[in-house]
C-alpha positions as CSV (number, residue, x, y, z in Angstrom):
1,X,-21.2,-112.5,11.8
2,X,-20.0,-115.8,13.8
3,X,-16.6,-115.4,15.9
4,X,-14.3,-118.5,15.4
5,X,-13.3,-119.5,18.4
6,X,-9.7,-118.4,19.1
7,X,-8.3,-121.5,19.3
8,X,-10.0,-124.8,18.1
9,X,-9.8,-128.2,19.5
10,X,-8.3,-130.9,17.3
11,X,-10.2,-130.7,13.8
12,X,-11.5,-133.6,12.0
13,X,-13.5,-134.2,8.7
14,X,-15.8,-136.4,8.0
15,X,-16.8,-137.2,4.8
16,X,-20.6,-138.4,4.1
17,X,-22.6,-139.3,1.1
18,X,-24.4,-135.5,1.0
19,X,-22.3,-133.7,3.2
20,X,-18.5,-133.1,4.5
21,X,-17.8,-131.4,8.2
22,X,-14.3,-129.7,8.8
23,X,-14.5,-128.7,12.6
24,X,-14.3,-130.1,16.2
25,X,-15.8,-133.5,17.4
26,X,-16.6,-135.5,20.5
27,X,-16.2,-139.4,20.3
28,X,-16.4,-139.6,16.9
29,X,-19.8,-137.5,16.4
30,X,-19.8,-133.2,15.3
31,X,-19.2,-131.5,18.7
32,X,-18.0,-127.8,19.5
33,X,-17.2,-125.6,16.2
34,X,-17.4,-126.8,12.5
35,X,-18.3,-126.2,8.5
36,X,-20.5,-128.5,7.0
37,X,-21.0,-127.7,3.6
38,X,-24.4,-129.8,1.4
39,X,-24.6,-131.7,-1.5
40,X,-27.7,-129.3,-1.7
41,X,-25.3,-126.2,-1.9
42,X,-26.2,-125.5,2.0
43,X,-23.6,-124.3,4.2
44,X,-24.0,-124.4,7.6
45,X,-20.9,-123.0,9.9
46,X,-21.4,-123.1,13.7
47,X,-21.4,-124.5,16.7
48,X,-22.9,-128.6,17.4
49,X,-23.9,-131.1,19.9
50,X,-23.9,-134.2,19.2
51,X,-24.4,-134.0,15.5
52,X,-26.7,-131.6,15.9
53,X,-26.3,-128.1,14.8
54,X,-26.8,-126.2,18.6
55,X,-25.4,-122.8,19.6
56,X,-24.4,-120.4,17.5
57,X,-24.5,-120.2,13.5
58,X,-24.5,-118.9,10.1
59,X,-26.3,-121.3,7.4
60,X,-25.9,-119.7,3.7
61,X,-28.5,-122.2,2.2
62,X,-28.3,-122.7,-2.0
63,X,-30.8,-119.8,-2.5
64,X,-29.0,-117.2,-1.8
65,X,-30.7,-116.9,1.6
66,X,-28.4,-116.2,4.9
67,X,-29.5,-116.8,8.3
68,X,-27.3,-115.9,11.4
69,X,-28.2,-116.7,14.9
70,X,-28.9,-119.1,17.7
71,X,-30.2,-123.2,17.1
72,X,-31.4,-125.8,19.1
73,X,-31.3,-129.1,18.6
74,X,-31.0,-128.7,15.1
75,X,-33.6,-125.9,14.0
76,X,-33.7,-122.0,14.5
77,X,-34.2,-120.6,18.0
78,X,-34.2,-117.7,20.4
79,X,-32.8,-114.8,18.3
80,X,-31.6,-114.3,14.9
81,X,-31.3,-112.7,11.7
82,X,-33.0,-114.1,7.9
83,X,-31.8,-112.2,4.9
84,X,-33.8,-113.2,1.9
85,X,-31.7,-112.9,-1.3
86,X,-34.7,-110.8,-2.5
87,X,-33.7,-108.2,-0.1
88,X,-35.9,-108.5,3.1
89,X,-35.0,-109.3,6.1
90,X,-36.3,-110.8,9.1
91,X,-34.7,-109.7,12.5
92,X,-36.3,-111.8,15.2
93,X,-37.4,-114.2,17.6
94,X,-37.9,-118.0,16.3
95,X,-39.4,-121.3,18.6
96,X,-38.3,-124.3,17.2
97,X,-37.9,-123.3,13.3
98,X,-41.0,-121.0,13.3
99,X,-40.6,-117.2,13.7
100,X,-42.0,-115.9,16.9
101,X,-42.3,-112.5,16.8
102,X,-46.5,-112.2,15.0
């Protein structure tokens, strides 16, 4: 599971058409650790740069499907974990959004 940082900068929330972020920004963009949870049912809570969902994270995505592990710039990469909701599970390497590991 993702470790919360101990102590969080100054949270904001920003509120958009299909999304709304609780967690840390940077002039005014999502920056450092936050929640974003979908219009879709997505929920995405994790580290960011810049918008960008980089670092560190757990997305729970509408389907029942859990991911935990690293991103960059936005997609799945280096190490992490996919736990389909129909019980497999994927432990692994990924390179920009595609596992890695065939």
């Amino acid at each position: 599971e993702l470790v919360q940082p101990q102590k969080m900068k100054a949270q904001k929330t920003i509120k958009k058409k299909d999304m709304i972020y609780v967690g840390e920004t940077q002039l005014g963009k999502k920056s450092g650790y936050g929640i974003a949870t979908y219009a879709n049912g997505d929920i995405y809570e994790g580290y960011w740069k810049k918008n960008i969902w980089n670092g560190r994270g757990v997305m729970k995505y509408a389907n029942g499907d859990v991911y935990i592990g690293n991103w960059e710039l936005g997609e799945k990469n280096g190490h992490g974990i996919l736990k389909y909701i129909n019980g497999n599970t994927y432990d692994g390497n990924w390179d920009k959004g595609i596992k890695s590991d065939f």
